[in-house]
C-alpha positions as CSV (number, residue, x, y, z in Angstrom):
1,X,-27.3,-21.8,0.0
2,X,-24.4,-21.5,2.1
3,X,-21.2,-18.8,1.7
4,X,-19.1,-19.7,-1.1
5,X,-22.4,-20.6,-3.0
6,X,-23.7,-17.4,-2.4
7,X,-20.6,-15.4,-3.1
8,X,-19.8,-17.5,-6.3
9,X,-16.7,-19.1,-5.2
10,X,-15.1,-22.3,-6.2
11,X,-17.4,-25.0,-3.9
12,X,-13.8,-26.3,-3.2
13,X,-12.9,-23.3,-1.3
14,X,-12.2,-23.9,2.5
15,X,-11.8,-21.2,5.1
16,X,-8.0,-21.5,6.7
17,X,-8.8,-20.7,10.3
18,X,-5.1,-20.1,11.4
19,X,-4.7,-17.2,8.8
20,X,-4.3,-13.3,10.7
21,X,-4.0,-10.0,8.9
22,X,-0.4,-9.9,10.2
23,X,0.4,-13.2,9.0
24,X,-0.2,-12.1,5.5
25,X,2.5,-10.3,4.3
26,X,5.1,-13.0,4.8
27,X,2.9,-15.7,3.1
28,X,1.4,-14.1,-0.1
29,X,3.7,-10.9,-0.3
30,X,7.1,-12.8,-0.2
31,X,5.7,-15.7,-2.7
32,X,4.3,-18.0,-0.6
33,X,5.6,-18.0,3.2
34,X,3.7,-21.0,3.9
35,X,4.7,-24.2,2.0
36,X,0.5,-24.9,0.8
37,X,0.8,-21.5,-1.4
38,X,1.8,-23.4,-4.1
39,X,1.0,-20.9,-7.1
40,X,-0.2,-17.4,-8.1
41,X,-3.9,-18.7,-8.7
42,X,-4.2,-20.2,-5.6
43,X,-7.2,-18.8,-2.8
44,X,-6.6,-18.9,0.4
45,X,-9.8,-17.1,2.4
46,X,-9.6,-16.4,6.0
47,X,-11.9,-13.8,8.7
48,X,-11.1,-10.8,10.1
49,X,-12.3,-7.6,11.8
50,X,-11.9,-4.2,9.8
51,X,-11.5,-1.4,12.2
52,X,-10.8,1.5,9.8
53,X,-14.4,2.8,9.8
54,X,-16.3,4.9,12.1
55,X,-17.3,1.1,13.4
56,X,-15.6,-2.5,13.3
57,X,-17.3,-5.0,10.7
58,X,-16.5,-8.7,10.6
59,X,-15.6,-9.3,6.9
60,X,-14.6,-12.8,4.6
61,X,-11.1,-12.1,2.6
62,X,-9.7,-13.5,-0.4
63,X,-6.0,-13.9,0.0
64,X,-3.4,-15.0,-3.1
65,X,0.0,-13.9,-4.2
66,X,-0.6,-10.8,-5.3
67,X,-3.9,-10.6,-5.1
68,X,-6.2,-9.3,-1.7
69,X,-10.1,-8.3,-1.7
70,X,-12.3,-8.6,0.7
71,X,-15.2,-10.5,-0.8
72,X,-18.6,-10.1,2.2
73,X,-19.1,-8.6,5.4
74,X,-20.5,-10.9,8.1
75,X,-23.6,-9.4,10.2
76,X,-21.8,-10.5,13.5
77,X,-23.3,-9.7,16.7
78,X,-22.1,-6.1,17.4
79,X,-21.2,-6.6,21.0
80,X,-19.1,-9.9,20.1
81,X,-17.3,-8.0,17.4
82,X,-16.6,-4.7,19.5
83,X,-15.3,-7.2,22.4
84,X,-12.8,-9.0,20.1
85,X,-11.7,-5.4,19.2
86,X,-11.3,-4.6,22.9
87,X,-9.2,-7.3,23.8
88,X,-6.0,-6.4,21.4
89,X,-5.0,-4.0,23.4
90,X,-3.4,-0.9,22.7
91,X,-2.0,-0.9,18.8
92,X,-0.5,1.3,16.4
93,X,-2.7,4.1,14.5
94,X,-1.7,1.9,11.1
95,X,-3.1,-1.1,12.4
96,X,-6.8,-1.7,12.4
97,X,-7.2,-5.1,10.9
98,X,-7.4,-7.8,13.4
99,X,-7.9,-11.8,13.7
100,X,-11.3,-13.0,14.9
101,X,-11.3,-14.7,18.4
102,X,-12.8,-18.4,19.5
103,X,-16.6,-16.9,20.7
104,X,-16.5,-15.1,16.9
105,X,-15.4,-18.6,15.4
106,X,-17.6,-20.8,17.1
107,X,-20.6,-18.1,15.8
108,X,-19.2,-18.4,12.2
109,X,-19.4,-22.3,12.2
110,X,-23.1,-22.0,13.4
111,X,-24.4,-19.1,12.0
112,X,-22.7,-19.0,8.8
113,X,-20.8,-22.0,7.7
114,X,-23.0,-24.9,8.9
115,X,-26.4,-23.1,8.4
116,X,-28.6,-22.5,4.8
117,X,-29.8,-19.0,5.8
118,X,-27.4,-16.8,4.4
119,X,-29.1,-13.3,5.4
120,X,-26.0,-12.9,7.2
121,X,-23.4,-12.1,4.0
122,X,-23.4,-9.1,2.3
123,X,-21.3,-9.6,-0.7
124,X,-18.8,-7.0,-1.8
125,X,-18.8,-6.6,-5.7
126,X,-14.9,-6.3,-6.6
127,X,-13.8,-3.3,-7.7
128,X,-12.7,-2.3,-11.6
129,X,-8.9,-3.0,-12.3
130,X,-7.4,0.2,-12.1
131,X,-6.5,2.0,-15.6
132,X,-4.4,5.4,-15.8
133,X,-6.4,7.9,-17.4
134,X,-5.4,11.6,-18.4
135,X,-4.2,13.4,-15.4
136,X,-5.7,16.7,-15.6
137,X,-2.7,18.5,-15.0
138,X,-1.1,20.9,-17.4
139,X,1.3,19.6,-19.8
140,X,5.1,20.0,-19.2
141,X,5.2,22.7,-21.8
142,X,2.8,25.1,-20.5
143,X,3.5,28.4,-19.0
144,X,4.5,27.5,-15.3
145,X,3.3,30.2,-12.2
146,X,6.5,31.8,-10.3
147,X,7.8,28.4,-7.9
148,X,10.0,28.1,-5.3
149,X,12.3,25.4,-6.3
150,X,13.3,22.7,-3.9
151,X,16.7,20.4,-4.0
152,X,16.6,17.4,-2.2
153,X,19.3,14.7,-1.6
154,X,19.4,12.5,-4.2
155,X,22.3,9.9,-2.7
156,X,21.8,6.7,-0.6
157,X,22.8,7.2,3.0
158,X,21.6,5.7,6.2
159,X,19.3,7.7,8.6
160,X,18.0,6.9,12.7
161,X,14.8,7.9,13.5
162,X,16.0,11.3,14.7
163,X,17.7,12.1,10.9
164,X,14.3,11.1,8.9
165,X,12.3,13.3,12.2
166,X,14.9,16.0,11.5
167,X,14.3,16.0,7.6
168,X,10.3,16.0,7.6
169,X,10.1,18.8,9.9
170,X,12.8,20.6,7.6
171,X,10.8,20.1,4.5
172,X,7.4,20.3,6.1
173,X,6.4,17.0,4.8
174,X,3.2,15.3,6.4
175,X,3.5,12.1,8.4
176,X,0.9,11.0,10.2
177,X,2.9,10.3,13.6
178,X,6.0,12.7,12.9
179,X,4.3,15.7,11.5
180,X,0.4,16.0,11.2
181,X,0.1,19.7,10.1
182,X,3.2,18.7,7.5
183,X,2.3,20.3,4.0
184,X,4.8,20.0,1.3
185,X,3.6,21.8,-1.8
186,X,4.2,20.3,-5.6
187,X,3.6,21.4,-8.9
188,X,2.8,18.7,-11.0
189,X,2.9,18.4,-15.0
190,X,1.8,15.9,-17.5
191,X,4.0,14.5,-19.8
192,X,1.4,13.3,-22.3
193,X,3.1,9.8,-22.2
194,X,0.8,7.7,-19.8
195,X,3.9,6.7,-17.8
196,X,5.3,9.6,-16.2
197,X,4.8,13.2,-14.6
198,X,7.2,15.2,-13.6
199,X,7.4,18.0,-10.6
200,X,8.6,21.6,-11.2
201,X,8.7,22.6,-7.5
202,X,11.9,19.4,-7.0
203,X,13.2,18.9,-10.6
204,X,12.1,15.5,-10.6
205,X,10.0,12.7,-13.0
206,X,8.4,10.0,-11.7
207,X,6.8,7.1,-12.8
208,X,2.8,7.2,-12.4
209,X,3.1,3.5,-11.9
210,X,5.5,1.1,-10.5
211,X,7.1,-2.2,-9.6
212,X,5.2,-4.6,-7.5
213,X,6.1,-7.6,-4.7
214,X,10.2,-7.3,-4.5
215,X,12.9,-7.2,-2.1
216,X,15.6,-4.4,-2.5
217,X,18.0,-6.4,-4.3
218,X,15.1,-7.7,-7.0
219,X,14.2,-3.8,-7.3
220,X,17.6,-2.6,-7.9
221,X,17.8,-5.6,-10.7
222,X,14.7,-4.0,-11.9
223,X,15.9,-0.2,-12.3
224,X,19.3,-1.5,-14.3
225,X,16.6,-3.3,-16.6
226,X,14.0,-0.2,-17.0
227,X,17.7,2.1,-17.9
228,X,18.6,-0.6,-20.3
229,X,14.9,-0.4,-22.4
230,X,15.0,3.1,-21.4
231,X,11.6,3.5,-20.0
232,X,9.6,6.7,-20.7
233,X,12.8,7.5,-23.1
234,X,15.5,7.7,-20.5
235,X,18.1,5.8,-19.2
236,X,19.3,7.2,-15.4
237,X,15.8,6.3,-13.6
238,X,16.7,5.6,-9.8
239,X,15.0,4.7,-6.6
240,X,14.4,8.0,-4.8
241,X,15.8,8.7,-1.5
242,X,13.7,9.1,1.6
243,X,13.3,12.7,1.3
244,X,12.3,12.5,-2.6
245,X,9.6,9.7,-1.9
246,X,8.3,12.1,1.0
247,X,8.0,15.1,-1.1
248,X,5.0,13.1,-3.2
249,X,3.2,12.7,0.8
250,X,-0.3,14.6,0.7
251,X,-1.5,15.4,3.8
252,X,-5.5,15.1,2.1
253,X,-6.2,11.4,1.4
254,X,-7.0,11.2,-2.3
255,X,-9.9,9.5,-3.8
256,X,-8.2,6.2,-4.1
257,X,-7.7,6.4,-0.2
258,X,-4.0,7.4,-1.0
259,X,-1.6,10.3,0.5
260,X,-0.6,11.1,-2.9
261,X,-1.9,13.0,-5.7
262,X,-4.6,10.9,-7.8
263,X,-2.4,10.9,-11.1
264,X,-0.3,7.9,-9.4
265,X,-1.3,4.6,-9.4
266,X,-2.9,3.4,-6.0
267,X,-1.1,-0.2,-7.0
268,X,1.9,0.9,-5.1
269,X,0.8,1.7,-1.8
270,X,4.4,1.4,0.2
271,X,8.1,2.2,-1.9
272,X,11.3,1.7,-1.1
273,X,13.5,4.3,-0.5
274,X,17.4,4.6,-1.0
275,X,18.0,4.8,3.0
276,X,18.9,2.3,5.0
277,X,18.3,2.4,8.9
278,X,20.8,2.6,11.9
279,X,20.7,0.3,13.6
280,X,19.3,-1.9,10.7
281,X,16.8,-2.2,8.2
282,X,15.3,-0.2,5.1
283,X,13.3,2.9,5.0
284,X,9.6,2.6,3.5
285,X,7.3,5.4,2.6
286,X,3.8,4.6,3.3
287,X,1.2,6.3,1.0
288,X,-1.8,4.4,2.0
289,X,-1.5,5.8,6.2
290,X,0.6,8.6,5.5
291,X,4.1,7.4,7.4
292,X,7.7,6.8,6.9
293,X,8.6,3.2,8.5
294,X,11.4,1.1,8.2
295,X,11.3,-2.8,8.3
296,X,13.5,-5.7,6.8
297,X,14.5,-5.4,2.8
298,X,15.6,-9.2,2.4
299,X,12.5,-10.9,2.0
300,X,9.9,-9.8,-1.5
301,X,7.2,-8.4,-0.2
302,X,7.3,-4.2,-1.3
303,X,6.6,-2.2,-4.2
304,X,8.9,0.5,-6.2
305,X,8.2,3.8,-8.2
306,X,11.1,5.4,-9.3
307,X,12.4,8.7,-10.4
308,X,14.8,10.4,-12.2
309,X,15.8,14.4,-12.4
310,X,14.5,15.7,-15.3
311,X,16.5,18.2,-16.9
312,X,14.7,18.8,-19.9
């Protein structure tokens, strides 16, 4: 029957063997890194080993601009697998995806690709596009239990690894390498407007959703145009500053495998912050492994949800 028959892909499609996990973000996250990305419909589909679990699977991805799902797991030999694994050495907890190695290719071609037994693929269905539903919480207007208010820095400044260390032991927030037992505590309400929520431990409103695939000058573009249609009904929506961003971090993992409470979308898994780093870069807060991390703001390739203090 063979693979893209059986997972109901375009007989077209091609497996790109050169294509790594790593190599990802600067083709399909900053438009294309690699001149044969030519559009947003375009499928590029590529192997790779998915560590996360409690064991490593060897799994098929669909790769675009924009667009990432992981479409079958391959019923790879288990000691081949777990050998590829052992071979990359010591790596960061937030990395767990990994390119497949020759002996795993060389199976592939003959088990897989040049074979009509497909007992091997287990298709994976995709999953429902995400839609915002009521949040559950109580609505700004309700009566509000006895709080103890927090004010954060709300100004851009530049921070070194000891500043943003300093600031999330300060305000207890969780990081998964800086500060596990971290706990900040929110008190979230509705706004009854689909598009925001707003906290009444910090003051602030945020949006429930967000900006996707830009650098930081594209984003900043981006909040003058949301003041100028004032979004939700306001016009002085900002990017937050590290310690604003941080103050959403749960230390739980929600049930769209996010470190933030379930009312916000899960389509904006990293945000810029309003920090850059000494010596260089931009700071990042990572919902999806619980982290602050910095990394370069020229190219597109991160996601924004902004905020604004709500004085109402």
């Amino acid at each position: 029957m063979g693979l893209f028959s059986k997972l109901d892909l375009a007989v077209s499609s091609t497996i790109d063997w050169e294509m790594t996990p790593e190599y990802t973000f600067g083709t399909f996250e900053s438009w294309g890194g690699k001149e044969r990305v030519r559009s947003k419909s375009e499928r590029i589909y590529y192997f790779f080993i998915d560590n996360w679990g409690d064991s490593p699977k060897l799994c098929l991805m669909e790769r675009g601009i924009k667009h990432a799902r992981v479409v079958a797991e391959i019923l790879a030999p288990r000691d081949m697998v777990e050998k590829c694994v052992s071979h990359q050495g010591k790596v960061a907890f937030f990395e767990r995806s990994f390119g497949i190695d020759d002996d795993l290719k060389e199976w592939l071609v003959t088990n897989v690709l040049e074979t009509d037994d497909d007992s091997k693929i287990i298709p994976i269905e995709a999953e429902d596009e995400e839609t915002l539903i009521d949040t559950g919480l109580p609505g700004r207007n309700e009566p509000v239990p006895e709080l103890s208010y927090v004010t954060m820095p709300s100004q851009k400044v530049e921070l070194a690894e000891k500043d943003v260390v300093a600031l999330i032991k300060q305000y207890n927030f969780y990081d998964c390498e800086r500060n596990t037992e971290g706990n900040f505590n929110n008190y979230f309400v509705d706004n009854k407007d689909y598009l925001t929520v707003s906290d009444k431990v910090t003051g602030l409103m945020w949006q429930r959703e967000g900006m996707d695939i830009m650098s930081y000058r594209m984003l900043n573009l981006e909040v003058d145009k949301l003041n100028r249609e004032k979004f939700g009904g306001h016009s002085d929506w900002r990017i937050p500053t590290l310690e604003e961003a941080m103050s959403l971090m749960e230390s739980s993992l929600n049930d769209k495998d996010q470190h933030i409470h379930h009312c916000f979308s899960s389509q904006q898994p990293f945000i810029f912050v309003d920090a850059t780093r000494d010596p260089g870069g931009y700071w990042f807060v990572d919902y999806k492994h619980g982290r602050a991390f910095w990394a370069s703001g020229t190219i597109p390739g991160g996601f924004g949800r902004l905020c604004r203090t709500d004085t109402e």
